[in-house]
C-alpha positions, -999 to +999 in steps of 0.1 A: -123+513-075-160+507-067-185+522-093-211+543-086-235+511-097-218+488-074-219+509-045-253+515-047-265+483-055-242+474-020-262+505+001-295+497-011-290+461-005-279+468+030-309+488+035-332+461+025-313+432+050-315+458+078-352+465+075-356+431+072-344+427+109-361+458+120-380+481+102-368+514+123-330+503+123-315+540+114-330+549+149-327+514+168-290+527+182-274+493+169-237+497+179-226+491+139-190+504+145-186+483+172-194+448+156-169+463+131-141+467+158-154+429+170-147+416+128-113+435+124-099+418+157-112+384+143-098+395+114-062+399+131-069+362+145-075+348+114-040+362+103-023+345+131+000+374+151+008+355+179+053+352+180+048+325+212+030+299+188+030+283+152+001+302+134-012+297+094-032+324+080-065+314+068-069+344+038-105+331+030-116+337+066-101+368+068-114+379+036-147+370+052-144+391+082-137+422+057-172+414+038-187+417+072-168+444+081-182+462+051-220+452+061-217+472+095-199+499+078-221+507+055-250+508+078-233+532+100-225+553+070-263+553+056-274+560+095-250+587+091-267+604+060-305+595+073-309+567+052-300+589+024-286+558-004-273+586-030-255+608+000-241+579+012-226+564-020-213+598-026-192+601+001-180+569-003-169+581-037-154+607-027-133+592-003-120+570-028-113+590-054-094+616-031-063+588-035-059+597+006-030+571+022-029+583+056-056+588+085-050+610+121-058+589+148-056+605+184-031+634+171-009+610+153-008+604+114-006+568+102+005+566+063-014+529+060-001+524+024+034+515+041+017+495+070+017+457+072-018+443+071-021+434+110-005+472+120-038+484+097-066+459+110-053+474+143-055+508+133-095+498+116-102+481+148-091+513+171-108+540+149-140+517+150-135+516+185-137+554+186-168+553+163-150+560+131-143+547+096-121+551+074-130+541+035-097+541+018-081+522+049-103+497+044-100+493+010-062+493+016-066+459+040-089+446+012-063+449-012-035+435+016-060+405+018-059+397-018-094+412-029-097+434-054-129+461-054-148+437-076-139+406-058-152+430-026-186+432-042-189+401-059-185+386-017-206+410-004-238+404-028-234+371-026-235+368+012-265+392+013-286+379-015-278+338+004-292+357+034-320+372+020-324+338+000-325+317+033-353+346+050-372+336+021-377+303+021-379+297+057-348+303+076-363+318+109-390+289+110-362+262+105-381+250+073-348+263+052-334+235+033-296+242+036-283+211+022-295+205-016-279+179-036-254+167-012-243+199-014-246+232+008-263+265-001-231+282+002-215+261-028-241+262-047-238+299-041-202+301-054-212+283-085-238+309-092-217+338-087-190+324-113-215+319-139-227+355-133-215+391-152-206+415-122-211+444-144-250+441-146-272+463-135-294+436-119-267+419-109-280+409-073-316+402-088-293+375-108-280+358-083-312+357-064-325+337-097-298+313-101-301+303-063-339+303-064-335+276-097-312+256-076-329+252-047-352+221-046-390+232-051 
């Protein structure tokens, strides 16, 4: 399960990247839910469902989607609380520790921990659709996907530290340096995260440092 330290280190990151792309986002009326609906069905690609055709499954895309998934989520749940971080990781809490297994859905129950991953990324994609999320569902596809709740963060701060990381040093004016030693930033990026302790409190600020020592000066 999620700690309280990892959730909001995840909500107050999320804040940051969103004010970074506009400084009034709770009230900008970004459709968050529905770029979630948009990542589940790419999601469901990335499975492969399709019984006409010879189909793989690519689990690190897929795992991908879900890290994205939980960006847009957890903006709609901190527009939710007014930008409120501590309501927010709350109620994320809470959802988790209820042990819940089953969502309604248009007046029918769906018991997810006995669904198949694809029957549950189509469930996600149809409550998002209806502007609503559901926590321990998604948690369940996480765990269908092969991701633990740590593996879940680790992803997550990693992708929103590289894209803080690229803002930084030049992204938008095309002066970022994506390639350093033969190698690309999201590599390097893997490396760091490896070398790093999860469980600390500056955990993000950490990762920042080790791609900031990397990159070529």
């Amino acid at each position: 399960m999620l700690s309280s330290t990892q959730l909001s280190t995840m909500l107050t990151l999320q804040d940051k990247m969103n004010k970074k792309v506009n400084p009034q986002w709770l009230t900008a009326g970004y459709a968050y839910l529905r770029a979630a609906m948009i990542e589940s069905v790419e999601g469901i690609e990335h499975h492969g469902w399709k019984w006409w055709k010879a189909q793989s499954k690519d689990l690190p895309q897929l795992q991908m989607e879900l890290v994205d998934i939980w960006h847009f989520a957890l903006s709609a749940i901190i527009i939710e609380f007014a930008g409120d971080i501590d309501k927010s990781a709350a109620t994320i809490a809470q959802q988790l520790a209820s042990g819940r297994q089953n969502v309604t859905f248009d007046g029918k129950d769906y018991d997810f921990a006995n669904r198949d991953i694809l029957d549950n990324l189509q469930l996600m994609a149809g409550l998002c659709a209806a502007n609503r999320f559901d926590v321990p569902l998604f948690i369940r596809i996480v765990e269908q996907a092969e991701m633990n709740s740590d593996e879940l963060y680790r992803q997550y701060v990693g992708k929103n530290v590289l894209n803080f990381f690229r803002q930084d040093n030049g992204y938008k004016e095309g002066t970022y340096i994506k390639i350093w030693h033969q190698r690309e930033d999201n590599e390097h990026l893997v490396e760091v995260l490896n070398s790093l302790d999860i469980s600390a409190e500056n955990y993000s600020d950490q990762v920042y440092a080790g791609l900031q020592a990397r990159y070529p000066s």
